[in-house]
Structures are given as structure tokens and as C-alpha cells.
VEXTI-219553 format. One line per 10 residues: number of its first residue (from 1); their letters; for each residue x, y, z of C-alpha. Coordinates in steps of 0.2 Angstrom, whole numbers. Example, Ala and Ser with C-alpha at 12.3 -4.5 7.8 and 13.67 -1.06 7.14 Angstrom:
BEGIN
1	as	62/-22/39; 68/-5/36 $
END
This chain:
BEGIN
1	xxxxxxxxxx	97/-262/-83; 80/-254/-82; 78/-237/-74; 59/-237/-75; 58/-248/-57; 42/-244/-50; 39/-245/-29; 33/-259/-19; 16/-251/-18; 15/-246/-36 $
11	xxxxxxxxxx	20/-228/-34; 34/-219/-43; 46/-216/-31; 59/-224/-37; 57/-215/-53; 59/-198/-42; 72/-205/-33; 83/-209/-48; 80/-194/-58; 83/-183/-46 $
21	xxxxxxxxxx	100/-192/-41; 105/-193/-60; 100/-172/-61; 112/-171/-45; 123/-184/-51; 125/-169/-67; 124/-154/-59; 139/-160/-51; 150/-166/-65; 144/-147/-72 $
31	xxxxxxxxxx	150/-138/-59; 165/-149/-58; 172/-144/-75; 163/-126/-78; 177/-112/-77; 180/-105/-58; 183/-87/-54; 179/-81/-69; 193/-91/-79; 190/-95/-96 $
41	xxxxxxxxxx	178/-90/-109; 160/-87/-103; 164/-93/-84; 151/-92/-70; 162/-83/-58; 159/-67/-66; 141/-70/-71; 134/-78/-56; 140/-61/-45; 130/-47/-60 $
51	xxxxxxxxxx	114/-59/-59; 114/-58/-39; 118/-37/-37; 105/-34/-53; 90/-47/-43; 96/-38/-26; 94/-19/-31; 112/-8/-29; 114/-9/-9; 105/-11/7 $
61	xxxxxxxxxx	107/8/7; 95/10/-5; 80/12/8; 87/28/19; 94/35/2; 78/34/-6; 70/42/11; 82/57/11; 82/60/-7; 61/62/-6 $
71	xxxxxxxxxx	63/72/10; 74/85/2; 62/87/-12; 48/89/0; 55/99/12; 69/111/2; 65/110/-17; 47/111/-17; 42/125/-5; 58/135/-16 $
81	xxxxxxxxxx	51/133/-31; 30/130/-32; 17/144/-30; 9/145/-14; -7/137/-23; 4/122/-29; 12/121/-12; -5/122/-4; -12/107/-19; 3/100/-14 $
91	xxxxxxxxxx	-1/99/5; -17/92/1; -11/77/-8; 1/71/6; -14/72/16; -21/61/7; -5/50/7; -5/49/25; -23/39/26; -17/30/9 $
101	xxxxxxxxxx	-1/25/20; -12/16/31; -21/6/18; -4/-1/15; -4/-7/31; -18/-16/32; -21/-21/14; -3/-22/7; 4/-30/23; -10/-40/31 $
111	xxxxxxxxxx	-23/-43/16; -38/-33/23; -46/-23/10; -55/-8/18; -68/1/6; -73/12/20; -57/22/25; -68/38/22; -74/36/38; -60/37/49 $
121	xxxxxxxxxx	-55/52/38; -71/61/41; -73/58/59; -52/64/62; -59/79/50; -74/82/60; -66/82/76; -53/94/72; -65/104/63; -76/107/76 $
131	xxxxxxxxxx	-65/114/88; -61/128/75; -80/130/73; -78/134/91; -63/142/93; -68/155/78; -87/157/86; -79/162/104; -84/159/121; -101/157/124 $
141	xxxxxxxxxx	-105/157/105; -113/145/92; -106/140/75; -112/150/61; -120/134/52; -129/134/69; -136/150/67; -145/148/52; -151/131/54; -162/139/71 $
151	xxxxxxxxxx	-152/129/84; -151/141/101; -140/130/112; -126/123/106; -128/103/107; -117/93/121; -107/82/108; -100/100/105; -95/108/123; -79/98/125 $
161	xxxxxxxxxx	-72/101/108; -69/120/115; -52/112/121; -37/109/110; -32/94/118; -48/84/119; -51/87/101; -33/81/96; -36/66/107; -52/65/99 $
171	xxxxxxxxxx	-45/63/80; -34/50/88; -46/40/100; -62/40/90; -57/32/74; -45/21/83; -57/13/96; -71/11/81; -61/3/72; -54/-9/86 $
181	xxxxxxxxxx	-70/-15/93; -76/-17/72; -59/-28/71; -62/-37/86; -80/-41/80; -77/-46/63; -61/-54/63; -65/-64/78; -79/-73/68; -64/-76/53 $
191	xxxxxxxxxx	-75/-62/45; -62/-59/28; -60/-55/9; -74/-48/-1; -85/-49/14; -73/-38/27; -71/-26/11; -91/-26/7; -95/-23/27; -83/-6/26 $
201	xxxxxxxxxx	-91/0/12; -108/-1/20; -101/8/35; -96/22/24; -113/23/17; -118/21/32; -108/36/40; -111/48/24; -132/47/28; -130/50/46 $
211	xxxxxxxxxx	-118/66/41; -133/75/29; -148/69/40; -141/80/55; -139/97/47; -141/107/65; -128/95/72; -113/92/55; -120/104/45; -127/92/33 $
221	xxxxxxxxxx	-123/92/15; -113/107/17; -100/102/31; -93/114/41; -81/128/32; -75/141/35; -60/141/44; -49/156/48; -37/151/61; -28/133/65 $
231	xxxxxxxxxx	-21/135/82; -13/153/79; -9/151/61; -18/163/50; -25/151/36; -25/166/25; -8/170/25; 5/161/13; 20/160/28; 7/152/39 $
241	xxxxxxxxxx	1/141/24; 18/136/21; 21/130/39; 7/120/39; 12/114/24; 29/109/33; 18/101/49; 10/91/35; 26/84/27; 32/80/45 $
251	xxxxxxxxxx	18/69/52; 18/61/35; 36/55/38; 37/51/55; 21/38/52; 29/33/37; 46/27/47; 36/21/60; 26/11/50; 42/5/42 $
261	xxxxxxxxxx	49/-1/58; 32/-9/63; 34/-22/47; 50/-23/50; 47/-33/67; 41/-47/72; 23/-41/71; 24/-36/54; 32/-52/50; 18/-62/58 $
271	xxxxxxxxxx	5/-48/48; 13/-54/31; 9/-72/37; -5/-67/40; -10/-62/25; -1/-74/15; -10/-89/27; -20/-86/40; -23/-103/43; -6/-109/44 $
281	xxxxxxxxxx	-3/-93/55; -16/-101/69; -10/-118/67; 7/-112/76; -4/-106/89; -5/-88/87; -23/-80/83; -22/-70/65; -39/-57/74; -25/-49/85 $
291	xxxxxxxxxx	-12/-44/72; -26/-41/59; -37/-31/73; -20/-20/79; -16/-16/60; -36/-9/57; -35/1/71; -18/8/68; -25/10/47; -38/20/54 $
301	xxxxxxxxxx	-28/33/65; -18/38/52; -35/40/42; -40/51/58; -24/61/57; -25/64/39; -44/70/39; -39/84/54; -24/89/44; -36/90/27 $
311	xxxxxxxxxx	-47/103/39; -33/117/40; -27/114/23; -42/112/10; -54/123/22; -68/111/22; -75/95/28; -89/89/20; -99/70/20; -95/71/-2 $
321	xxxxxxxxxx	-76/70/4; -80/54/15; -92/45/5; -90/26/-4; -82/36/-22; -70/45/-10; -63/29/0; -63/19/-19; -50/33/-22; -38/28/-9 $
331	xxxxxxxxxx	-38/12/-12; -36/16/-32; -23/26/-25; -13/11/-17; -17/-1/-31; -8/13/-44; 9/16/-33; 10/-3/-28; 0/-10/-13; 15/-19/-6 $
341	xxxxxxxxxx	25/-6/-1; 23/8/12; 31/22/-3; 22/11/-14; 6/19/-6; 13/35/-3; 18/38/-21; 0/31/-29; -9/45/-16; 4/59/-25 $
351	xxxxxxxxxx	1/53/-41; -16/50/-44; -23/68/-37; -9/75/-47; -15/68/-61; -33/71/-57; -30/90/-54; -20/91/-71; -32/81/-80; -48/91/-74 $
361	xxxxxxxxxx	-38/108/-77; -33/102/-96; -47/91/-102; -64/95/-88; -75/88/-97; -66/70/-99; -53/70/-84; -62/52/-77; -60/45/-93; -41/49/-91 $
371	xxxxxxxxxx	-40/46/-74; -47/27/-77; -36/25/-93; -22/28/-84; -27/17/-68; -30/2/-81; -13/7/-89; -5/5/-74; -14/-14/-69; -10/-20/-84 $
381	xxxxxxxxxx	9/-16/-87; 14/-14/-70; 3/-26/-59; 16/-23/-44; 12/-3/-47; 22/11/-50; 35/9/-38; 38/-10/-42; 43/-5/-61; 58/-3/-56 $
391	xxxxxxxxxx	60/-22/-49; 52/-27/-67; 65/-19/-74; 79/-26/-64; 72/-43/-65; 71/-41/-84; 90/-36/-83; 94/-50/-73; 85/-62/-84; 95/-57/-100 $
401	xxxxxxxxxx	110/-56/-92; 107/-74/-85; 103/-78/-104; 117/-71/-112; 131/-79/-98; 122/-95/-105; 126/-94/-120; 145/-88/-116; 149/-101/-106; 139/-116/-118 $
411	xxxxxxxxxx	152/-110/-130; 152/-112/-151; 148/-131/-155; 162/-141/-163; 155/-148/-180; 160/-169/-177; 149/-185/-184; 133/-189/-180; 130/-201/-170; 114/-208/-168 $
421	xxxxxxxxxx	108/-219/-151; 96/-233/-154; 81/-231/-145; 75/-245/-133; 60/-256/-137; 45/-252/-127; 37/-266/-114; 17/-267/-117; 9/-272/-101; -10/-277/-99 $
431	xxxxxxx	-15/-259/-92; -3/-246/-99; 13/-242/-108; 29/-238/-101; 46/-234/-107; 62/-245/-100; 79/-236/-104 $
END
């Protein structure tokens, strides 16, 4: 009986059809006669159930275990046992966690690389800064910066950042609504990849140039410094320091659980299809600008909010902290701790300026080359980043374990003759060969 039947049209249907009944077909007689609950030598029962807990992680409480472990480091271990200088480093780098949280969202989670978060940051920093400018001048007073550059009125763009509350809605409203009508604009004419990521860099560029052309109005080069009070914390006091380190450590958590809950829902499901295909996403009739547009503009708030908290904490605000190198940072930030998770992000931010700060206080005349050996390190033995080695791990576990279970359960061959089957002859037709069992 020949199993090399062809189709009525020619194609190989049949063939499929019988070799996937015949692999079924012995699949089943396997499974039939392999060992069950874990009886006998190398059974499955007791394999199968290692292979699934090592591939799953330890439990599905890993996630809030994991959140309060970090949080009792943030909150109780380090403020008890750094300096205030390592506290105060310390705030600065979950600053910049809280803008890398956001290229997270929009590049680990729905595929938008932005080159140009630096913007967002600078406008939350200039915002906040600003109304300390003001507040520290008095009523009635200009900025110091002001002073020297000969400007005798103070300018409009500045009056209503006097008020606490229109400058905290400013670090929230102006790099959101920026980046919402960008969004609607570019990803409404299916603007993506290298060109969405190209078009933000620009921006930055952009942004940085307008900042030092307009030295009476930003300060130019120098940005505006200076800063002696944050809404009645004495920024030269340790205590104060420390409770702005704590406001930091807050804001950084609650976004990061909010976002969490975000891709948890059926938006961040949708957002993950997007990335993964945007086409196929339209077809079912939803319209990928919306999710995309919505995960920009959130992005770019939690850029706005890490830039005003950078003001108090660092003492400066400045277009070299918000320039294209600055932005290539955070995202070499979220590349290093593993784009596709929220801590992921977080931990890359933490990392990498530690690293930096060590680096340039060991070796300052070679820290970049560090730095770049260590990103390139981390590319090529842990592609998923920092955070996913753990997975490789797992994985590599789970693979071995699946390997050596195999070998269990196949059991030492019994030694018996030879026996040889004869091969069939082959049929030789006028276009090709083909084999008949």
C-alpha cells in the first residue's frame, strides 16, 4: 500500500494528512503505555509537574512579593543606611526611573520608540522650576537670571506660574496635550518605526535650540538654578531632603501600579496587539492611533512629572539634561533592565546611573567606555535585559529538566538481534523522484 498518495489537484495533502494521523496515531500508543502518576521508572507524572512550576516562575504571588520587597528597601533600608548624599543620588535616579517607566509603556508595551522623552522632561522641569523662580524672587520681583540678562518686566509666559496649582497643572497638562495632538497627527497618517522614532529626536533637537536662543526668557545655556525652597521644604536641609526623597519614592510607586493595572486591562491587552500587529488590530475594527496616541500622552506625563521632581532634587534645570544624548540615555536605560516589563524599566533607570556615577567616580577619564561595555554586555547575554535573566534561567532549568526526564523515562536499551528493514524501491517518474513506502 503506498503512503506517498498525492491530492486530486496535485498538492500534498494527503501526505499531511496521513503523517499527522500516523504522529497522532503514536503520540497515543505513547501515552497509552508510558507510566501514570509518576509510577515506574522515569514516569511523566512526576516530570511533567517540575517542567510546568520551573517555565511558570514559583507562584502567581511572585508580582506583589516582588513590589513589597522593593518598597521595603526603598522606603526603610535605604534612608537607614545611605548618606544624605547617597540618598539624595539615590532620589535622583528614581526620577529618572519615573520618565523611563513611561518609555516602557509606549515602547515595551505598544512598540513606539520615542527618542525624544527629553522634552517632556524639560517642559515638567521648566514648569515646576519657574514657579520656584518666582516664589524665591517674591511678589512683585524678577528672577535673578532676569536681572542680569537686562530684562525690566517680567515676561507674561511667567505671571501665572506665581501659583502653586497652575504650575503643578502645568507639569501635567503641557507635556500631555503636546504629546496628544503630536500622537493624533502622526499616528493618524500610520506614521511608525524608525520614522516615529527619528521625528522625536528632531523634536528634542528641536526643543534644546529654542531653550539657549531665549536666554532672558529660559535662562539659555545655564537654565534656571538656584533653588532654595520647594513648597516649604528647606532644600538645604537633610530632613527636608529626606522627605523629598520619600515624595519621590511615592509618585514613583503609585504610577508604577497604575501603569500595571493599565496593561493589565483590556487596553493594555489591545496595546500589546498593537504592537505585535497593528494591522490585524484594525482589521477587527478597532483603530491602533487611539490606544498608541493615549499610551504617548500618558509616556509623556510621567516624563513631565519626573522633570518637576528632578527641579527640587538635583537643583537644576538645564536644555544639556534635555537634549537628543540625554533622551538616548532613557531609552538605553529601558533597553539594559528589559523593555518588556514596567520593573524591567525601572531597574535599567537605577542601574545604569548607578553605574554611571560609579564609573565616573572610579575611572573619569574612561567611564563611557564602561558604561557602553556594559550596555553591549547586557544586549548580548541577556537580550530580554536585566530583569528577564531570571526567565533565561528558568527556562534553561526547565529545559534540562525536560532533557533529563527523557532520558529516564526512554530507559537502558535491551542489547537483542539486529534486525534490518528492507528498504522499498523507488518509482522514477518523467518529472521527479519520489519515495513509496
Amino acid at each position: 500500500m503506498t503512503g506517498g498518495a498525492r491530492s486530486a489537484n496535485g498538492g500534498p495533502e494527503s501526505t499531511t494528512s496521513t503523517t499527522s494521523s500516523a504522529s497522532t496515531t503514536s503520540t497515543a500508543s505513547t501515552t497509552s503505555t508510558a507510566p501514570k502518576n509518576g509510577s515506574g521508572k522515569g514516569g511523566s507524572g512526576t516530570r511533567e509537574p517540575l517542567v510546568r512550576r520551573l517555565r511558570s516562575g514559583t507562584t502567581k504571588w511572585h508580582g506583589p512579593i516582588g513590589f513589597v520587597a522593593v518598597a521595603l528597601l526603598v522606603f526603610a533600608v535605604a534612608p537607614a543606611t545611605l548618606s544624605p548624599f547617597r540618598l539624595e543620588l539615590l532620589a535622583k535616579y528614581l526620577c529618572f526611573a519615573i520618565a523611563a517607566l513611561g518609555i516602557g509603556l509606549a515602547w515595551g508595551k505598544g512598540g513606539m520608540l520615542t527618542l525624544g522623552q527629553g522634552v517632556f522632561f524639560g517642559l515638567g522641569g521648566y514648569a515646576m522650576a519657574m514657579h520656584l523662580k518666582l516664589a524665591e524672587a517674591g511678589p512683585g520681583e524678577l528672577p535673578d537670571f532676569m536681572v542680569w540678562s537686562g530684562v525690566e518686566e517680567l515676561p507674561m509666559l511667567w505671571e501665572p506660574f506665581r501659583q502653586p496649582w497652575f504650575a503643578i497643572l502645568m507639569v501635567v497638562l503641557l507635556p500631555g496635550t503636546i504629546a496628544a495632538l503630536l500622537g493624533l497627527l502622526v499616528f493618524g497618517r500610520r506614521v511608525r518605526g524608525a520614522y516615529f522614532a527619528i521625528l522625536t529626536q528632531a523634536l528634542a533637537a528641536a526643543f534644546v535650540i529654542w531653550l539657549v536662543g531665549e536666554q532672558g526668557l529660559t535662562g539659555g545655556t545655564n537654565g534656571l538654578t538656584n533653588f532654595s525652597t520647594f513648597f516649604g521644604l528647606d532644600l538645604a536641609d537633610d530632613a527636608d531632603k529626606r522627605v523629598l526623597y520619600f515624595a519621590v519614592a511615592t509618585v514613583l510607586g503609585l504610577l508604577y501600579l497604575g501603569f500595571r493595572q493599565l496593561v493589565a486591562s483590556r487596553f493594555g491587552r489591545l496595546l500589546i496587539a498593537v504592537r505585535d500587529g497593528e494591522d490585524r488590530v484594525r482589521f477587527l475594527g478597532y483603530d491602533p492611533a487611539v490606544f498608541k496616541t493615549v499610551a504617548f500622552t500618558l509616556s509623556a506625563i510621567s516624563a513631565g512629572i519626573a522633570g518637576a521632581l528632578f527641579v527640587p532634587v538635583v537643583g537644576i534645570i538645564s536644555p544639556a539634561l534635555l537634549g537628543v544624548v540625554p533622551s538616548l540615555e532613557l531609552v538605553f536605560a529601558v533597553a539594559v533592565g528589559g523593555r518588556y516589563a514596567l520593573a524591567g524599566a525601572v531597574l535599567g533607570a537605577v542601574l545604569l546611573n548607578y553605574a554611571k556615577t560609579t564609573f565616573s567616580e572610579n575611572w573619569a577619564g574612561g567611564w563611557l567606555y564602561l558604561q557602553g561595555a556594559l550596555f553591549i554586555a547586557v544586549m548580548a547575554y541577556a537580550p530580554k535585559g536585566v530583569i528577564g535573566v531570571a526567565g533565561q534561567i528558568r527556562d534553561f532549568a526547565a529545559e534540562q529538566a525536560r532533557r533529563l526526564g527523557n532520558r529516564r523515562s526512554d530507559g537502558p536499551r535491551q542489547p537483542g538481534p539486529e534486525r534490518r528493514v528492507p528498504r522499498p524501491a523507488p518509482s522514477v517518474s518523467d518529472e521527479k523522484t519520489e519515495v513509496v513506502a
